[in-house]
C-alpha positions as CSV (number, residue, x, y, z in Angstrom):
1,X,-13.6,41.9,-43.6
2,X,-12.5,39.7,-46.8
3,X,-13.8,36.0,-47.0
4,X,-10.1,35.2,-47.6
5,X,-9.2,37.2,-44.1
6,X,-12.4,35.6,-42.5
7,X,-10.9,31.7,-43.8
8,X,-7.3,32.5,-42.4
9,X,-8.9,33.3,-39.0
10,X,-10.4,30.4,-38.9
11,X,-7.4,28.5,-39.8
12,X,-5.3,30.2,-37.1
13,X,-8.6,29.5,-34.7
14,X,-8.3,26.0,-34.9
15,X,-4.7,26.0,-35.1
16,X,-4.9,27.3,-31.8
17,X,-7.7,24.7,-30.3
18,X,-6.1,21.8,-31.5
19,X,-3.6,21.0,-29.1
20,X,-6.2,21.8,-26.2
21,X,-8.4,19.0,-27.9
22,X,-6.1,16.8,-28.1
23,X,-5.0,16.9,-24.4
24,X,-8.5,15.9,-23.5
25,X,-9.7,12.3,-23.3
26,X,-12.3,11.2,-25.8
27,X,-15.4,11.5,-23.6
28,X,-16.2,8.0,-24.4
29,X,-13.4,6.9,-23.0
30,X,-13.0,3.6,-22.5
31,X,-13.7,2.7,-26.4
32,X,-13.1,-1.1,-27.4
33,X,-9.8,-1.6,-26.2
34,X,-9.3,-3.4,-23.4
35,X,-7.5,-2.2,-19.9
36,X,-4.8,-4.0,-18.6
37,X,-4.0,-3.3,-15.3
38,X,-0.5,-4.8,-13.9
39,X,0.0,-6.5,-11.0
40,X,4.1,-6.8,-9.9
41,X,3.7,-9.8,-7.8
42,X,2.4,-13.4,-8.1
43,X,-1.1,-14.5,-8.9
44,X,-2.4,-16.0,-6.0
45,X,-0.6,-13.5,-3.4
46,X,-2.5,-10.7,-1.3
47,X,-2.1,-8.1,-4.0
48,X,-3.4,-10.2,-7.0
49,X,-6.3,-11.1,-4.8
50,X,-7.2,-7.3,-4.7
51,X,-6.8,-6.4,-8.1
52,X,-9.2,-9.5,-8.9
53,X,-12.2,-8.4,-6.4
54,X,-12.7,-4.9,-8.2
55,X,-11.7,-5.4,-11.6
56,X,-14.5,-7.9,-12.2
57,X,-16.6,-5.2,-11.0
58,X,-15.3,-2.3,-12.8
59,X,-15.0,-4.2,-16.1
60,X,-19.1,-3.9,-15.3
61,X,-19.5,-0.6,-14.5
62,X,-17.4,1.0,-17.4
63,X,-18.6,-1.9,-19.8
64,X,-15.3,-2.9,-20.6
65,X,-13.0,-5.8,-20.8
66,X,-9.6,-5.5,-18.1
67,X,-7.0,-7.8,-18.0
68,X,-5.4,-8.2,-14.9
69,X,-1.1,-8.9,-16.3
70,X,0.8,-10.3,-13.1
71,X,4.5,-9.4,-13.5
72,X,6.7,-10.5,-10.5
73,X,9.7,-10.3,-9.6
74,X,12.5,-7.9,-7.7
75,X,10.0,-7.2,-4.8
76,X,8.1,-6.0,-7.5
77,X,10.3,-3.7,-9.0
78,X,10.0,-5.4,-12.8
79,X,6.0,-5.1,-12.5
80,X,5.9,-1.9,-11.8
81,X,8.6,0.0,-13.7
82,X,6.8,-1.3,-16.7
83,X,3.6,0.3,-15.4
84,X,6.1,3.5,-15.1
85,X,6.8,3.8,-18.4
86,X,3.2,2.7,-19.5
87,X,1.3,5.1,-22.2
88,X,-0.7,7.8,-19.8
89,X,-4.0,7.2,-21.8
90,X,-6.1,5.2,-19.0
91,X,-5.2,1.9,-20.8
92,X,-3.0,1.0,-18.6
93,X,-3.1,0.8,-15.0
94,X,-1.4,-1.1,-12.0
95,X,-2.6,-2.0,-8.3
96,X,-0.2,-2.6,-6.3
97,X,1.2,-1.6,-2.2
98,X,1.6,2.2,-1.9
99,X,4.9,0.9,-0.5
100,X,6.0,0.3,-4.4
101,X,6.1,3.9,-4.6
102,X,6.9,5.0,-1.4
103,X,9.0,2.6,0.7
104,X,11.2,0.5,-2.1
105,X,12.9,3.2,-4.3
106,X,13.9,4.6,-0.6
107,X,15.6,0.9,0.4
108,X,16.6,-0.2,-3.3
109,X,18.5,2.7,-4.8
110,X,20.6,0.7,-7.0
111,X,17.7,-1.0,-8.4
112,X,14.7,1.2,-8.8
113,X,14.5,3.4,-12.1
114,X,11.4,5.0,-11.2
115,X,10.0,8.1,-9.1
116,X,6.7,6.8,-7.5
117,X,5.7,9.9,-6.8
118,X,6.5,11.8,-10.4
119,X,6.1,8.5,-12.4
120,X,2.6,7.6,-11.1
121,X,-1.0,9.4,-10.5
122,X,-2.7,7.7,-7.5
123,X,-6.5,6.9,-8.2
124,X,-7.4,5.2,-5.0
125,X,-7.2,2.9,-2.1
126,X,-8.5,-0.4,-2.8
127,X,-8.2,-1.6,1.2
128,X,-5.9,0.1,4.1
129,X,-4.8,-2.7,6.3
130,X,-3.1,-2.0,10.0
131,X,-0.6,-3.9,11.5
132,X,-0.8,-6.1,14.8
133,X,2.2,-5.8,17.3
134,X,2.0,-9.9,18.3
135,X,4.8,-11.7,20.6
136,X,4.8,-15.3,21.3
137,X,2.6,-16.8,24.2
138,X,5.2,-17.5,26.2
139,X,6.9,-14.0,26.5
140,X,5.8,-12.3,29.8
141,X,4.0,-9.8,28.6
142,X,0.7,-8.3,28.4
143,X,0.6,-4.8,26.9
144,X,3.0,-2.8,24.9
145,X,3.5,-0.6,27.9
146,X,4.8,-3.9,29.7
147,X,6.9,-5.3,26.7
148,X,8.7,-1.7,26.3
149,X,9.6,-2.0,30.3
150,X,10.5,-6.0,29.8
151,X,12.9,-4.6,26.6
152,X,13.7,-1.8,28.4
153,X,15.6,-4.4,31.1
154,X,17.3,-6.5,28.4
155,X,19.0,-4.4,26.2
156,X,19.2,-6.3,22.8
157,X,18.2,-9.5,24.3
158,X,15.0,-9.5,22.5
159,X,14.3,-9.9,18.9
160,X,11.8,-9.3,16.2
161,X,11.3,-11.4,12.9
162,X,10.3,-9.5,9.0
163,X,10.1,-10.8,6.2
164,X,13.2,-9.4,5.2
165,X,15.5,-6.4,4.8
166,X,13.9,-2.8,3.7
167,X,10.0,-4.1,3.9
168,X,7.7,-2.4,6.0
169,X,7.6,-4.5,8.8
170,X,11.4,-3.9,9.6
171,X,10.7,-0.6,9.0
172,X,8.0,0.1,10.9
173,X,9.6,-2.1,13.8
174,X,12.5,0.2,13.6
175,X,10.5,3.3,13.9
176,X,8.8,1.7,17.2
177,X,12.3,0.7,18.4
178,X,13.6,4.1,18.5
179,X,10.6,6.2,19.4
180,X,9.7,3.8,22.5
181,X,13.8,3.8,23.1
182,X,14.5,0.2,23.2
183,X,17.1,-2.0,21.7
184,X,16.0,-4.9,19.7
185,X,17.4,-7.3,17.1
186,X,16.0,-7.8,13.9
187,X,16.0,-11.8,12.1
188,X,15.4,-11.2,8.7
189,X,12.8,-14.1,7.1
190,X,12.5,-14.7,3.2
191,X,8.9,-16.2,3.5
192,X,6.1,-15.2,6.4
193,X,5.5,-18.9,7.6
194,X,9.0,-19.8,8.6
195,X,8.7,-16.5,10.5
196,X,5.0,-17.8,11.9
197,X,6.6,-21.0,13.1
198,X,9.5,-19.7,14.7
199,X,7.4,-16.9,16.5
200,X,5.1,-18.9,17.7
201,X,7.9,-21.6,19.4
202,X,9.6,-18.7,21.1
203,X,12.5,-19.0,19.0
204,X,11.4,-15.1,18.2
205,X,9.8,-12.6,20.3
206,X,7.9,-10.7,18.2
207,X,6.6,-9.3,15.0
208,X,4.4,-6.6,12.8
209,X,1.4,-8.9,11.3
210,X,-1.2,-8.4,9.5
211,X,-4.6,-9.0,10.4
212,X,-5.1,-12.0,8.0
213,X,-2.2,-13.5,9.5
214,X,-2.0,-13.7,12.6
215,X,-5.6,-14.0,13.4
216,X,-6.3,-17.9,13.8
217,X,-2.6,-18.0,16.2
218,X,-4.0,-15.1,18.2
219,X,-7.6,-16.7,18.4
220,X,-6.0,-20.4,19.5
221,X,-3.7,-18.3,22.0
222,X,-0.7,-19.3,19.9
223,X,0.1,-15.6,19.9
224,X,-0.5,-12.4,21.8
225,X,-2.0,-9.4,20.6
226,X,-0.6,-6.5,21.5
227,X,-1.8,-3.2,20.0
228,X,-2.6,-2.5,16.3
229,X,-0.8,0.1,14.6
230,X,-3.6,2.2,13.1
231,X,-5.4,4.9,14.0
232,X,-8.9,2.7,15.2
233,X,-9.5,0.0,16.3
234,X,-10.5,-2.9,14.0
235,X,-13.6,-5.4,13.4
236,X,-11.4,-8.2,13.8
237,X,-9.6,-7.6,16.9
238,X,-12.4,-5.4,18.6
239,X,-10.6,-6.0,22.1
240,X,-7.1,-5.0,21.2
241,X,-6.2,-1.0,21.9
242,X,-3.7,0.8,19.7
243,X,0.0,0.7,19.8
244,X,-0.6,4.1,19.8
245,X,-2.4,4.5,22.9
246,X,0.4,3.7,25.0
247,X,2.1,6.8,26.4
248,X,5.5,5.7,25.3
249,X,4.2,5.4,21.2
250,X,1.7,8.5,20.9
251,X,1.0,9.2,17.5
252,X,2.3,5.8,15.7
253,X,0.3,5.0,13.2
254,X,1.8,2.6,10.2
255,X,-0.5,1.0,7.8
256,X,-0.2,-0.8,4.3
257,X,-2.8,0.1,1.9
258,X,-3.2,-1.9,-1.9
259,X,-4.3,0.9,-4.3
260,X,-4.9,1.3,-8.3
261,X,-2.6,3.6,-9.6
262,X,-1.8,5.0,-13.2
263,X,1.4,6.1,-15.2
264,X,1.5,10.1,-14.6
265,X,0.2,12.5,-17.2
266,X,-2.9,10.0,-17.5
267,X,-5.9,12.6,-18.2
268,X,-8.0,14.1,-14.7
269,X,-11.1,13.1,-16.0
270,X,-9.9,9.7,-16.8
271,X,-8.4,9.3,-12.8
272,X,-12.0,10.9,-11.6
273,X,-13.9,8.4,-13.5
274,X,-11.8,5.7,-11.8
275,X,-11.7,7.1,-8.8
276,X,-15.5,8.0,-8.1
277,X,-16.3,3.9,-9.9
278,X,-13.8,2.6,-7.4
279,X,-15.4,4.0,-4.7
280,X,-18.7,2.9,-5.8
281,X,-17.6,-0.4,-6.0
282,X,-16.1,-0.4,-2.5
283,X,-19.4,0.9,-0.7
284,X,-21.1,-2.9,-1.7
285,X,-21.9,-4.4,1.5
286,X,-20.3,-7.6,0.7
287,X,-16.9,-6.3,-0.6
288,X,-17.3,-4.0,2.1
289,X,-17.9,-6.8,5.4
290,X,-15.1,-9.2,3.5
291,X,-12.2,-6.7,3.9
292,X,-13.4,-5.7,7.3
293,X,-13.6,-9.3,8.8
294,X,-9.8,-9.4,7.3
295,X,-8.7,-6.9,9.2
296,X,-8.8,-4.6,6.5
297,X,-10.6,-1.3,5.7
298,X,-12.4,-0.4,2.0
299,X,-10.5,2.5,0.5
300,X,-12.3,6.5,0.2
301,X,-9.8,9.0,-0.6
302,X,-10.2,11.1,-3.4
303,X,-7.0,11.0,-5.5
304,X,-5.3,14.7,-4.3
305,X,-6.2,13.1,-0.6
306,X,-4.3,10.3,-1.0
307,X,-1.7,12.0,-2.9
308,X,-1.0,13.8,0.2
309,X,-1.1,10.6,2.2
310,X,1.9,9.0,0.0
311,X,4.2,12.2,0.3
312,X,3.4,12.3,4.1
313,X,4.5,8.5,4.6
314,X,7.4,9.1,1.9
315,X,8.6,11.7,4.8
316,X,7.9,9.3,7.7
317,X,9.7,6.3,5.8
318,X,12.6,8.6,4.5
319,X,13.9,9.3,8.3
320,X,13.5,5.6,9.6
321,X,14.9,4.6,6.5
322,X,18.4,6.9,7.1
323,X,18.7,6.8,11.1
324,X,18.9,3.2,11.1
325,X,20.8,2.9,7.4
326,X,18.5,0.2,5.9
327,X,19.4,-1.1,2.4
328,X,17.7,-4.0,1.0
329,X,20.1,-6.6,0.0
């Protein structure tokens, strides 16, 4: 074999290897430049609270400075179509409600220019939080068995208050309404604690909560707990069963979970690394015990599990979303 035949193999060789190189992450990865990891709702809210307790923590672990970039606006729309269209080199990541992905492209149309399941790579749960069926104190009831009779009696007499069209509480609320096969109103709220006020008066009968919410009215017996909507029981609320366990509800299970997620095409060793360091970071006792006395549980899921979780609730949403014809306004 010639030297010059021997030189244009090895031409062609790397020719060849190239591309595959390139489509692998530097193994330092991260190297001086820092993350920025978007958050499409205000500082301050539940979300941005979230983001804050593990990127501190991850910033230590992979030695490496993270800016956390809020970006409201458009129930979080703006926020995270930028993180959409983000460069898929682990620079560049967003936490946000799986219901960004999931539940709001389904109920905004229109307004969403994003796939969340094509446009994104989910890393992991940050914290999986249940909801609490609550009515006021004064409504005669004490079970969901017994408010599904009570409704039962009084077709569309009774009501339920969300915080607005298309989010997960009138979702989920419409979901409970048909499987259980009662008739209730829904009174759409644009803030949480006009909604807290009313419900707790009478002026509204009842509502999804979460945990953090509800518990100091349920604790002063301002509100009735119910049944929460996940599939255990929680450290919080210890003594309340699950909507679930009701014969009329088997199998309802609808939670919210805040994860860290990152624009699709975003190297697999890259998502591992986060992934397995996100989970470390969630096992700390004191992380850990925060989020449970919240009502909320520390995240686990590898990201193909949860991957699976997001195209199993895209499914669930999907048929609530079109039986009762619910369009964000």
């Amino acid at each position: 074999m010639s030297l010059n035949f021997k030189s244009l193999l090895a031409v062609i060789s790397c020719c060849a290897i190239a591309p595959l190189a390139a489509a692998q992450p530097s193994a330092a990865w991260p190297q001086g430049k820092p993350i920025t990891i978007i958050v499409p709702f205000a500082a301050g809210a539940a979300v941005d609270n979230a983001a804050r307790q593990v990127s501190t923590r991850l910033a230590e672990r992979l030695g490496q400075s993270i800016v956390i970039e809020n970006l409201p606006g458009a129930s979080g729309v703006i926020g995270t179509t930028k993180a959409a269209r983000s460069a898929p080199d682990g620079y560049t990541l967003m936490v946000a409600p799986d219901t960004s992905l999931t539940l709001t492209p389904l109920v905004t149309p229109d307004t969403v220019k994003y796939d969340g399941l094509k446009d994104f790579t989910p890393i992991g749960v940050i914290n999986t939080t249940p909801y609490v069926l609550v009515t006021s104190a004064a409504l005669p009831v004490n079970s969901v068995s017994e408010l599904i009779r009570y409704a039962k009696s009084r077709p569309r007499q009774l009501n339920y208050g969300s915080p607005g069209i298309g989010n997960l509480t009138h979702v989920a609320m419409e979901q409970l309404s048909m499987q259980a096969g009662i008739e209730l109103l829904h009174v759409p709220y644009k803030a949480t604690p006009q909604l807290v006020t009313d419900l707790i008066s009478g002026q509204v009968n009842m509502t999804l909560s979460v945990p953090s919410t509800a518990l100091p009215h349920i604790t002063a017996g301002r509100l009735k707990a119910l049944g929460v909507t996940g599939d255990k029981r929680i450290t919080a609320l210890p003594d309340v069963p699950l909507v679930s366990d009701s014969p009329e509800l088997k199998g309802f299970n609808i939670t919210t979970s805040i994860s860290l997620f990152a624009p699709s095409r975003t190297p697999a060793p890259v998502i591992e690394r986060l992934n397995r360091e996100l989970r470390d970071i969630l096992a700390a006792p004191d992380l850990r015990n925060a989020m449970l006395g919240q009502g909320a549980t520390p995240g686990s899921l590898s990201p193909a599990d949860y991957a699976t979780v997001l195209r199993s609730d895209l499914a669930q949403y999907e048929k609530v979303v079109k039986a009762a014809q619910i369009k964000a306004e």
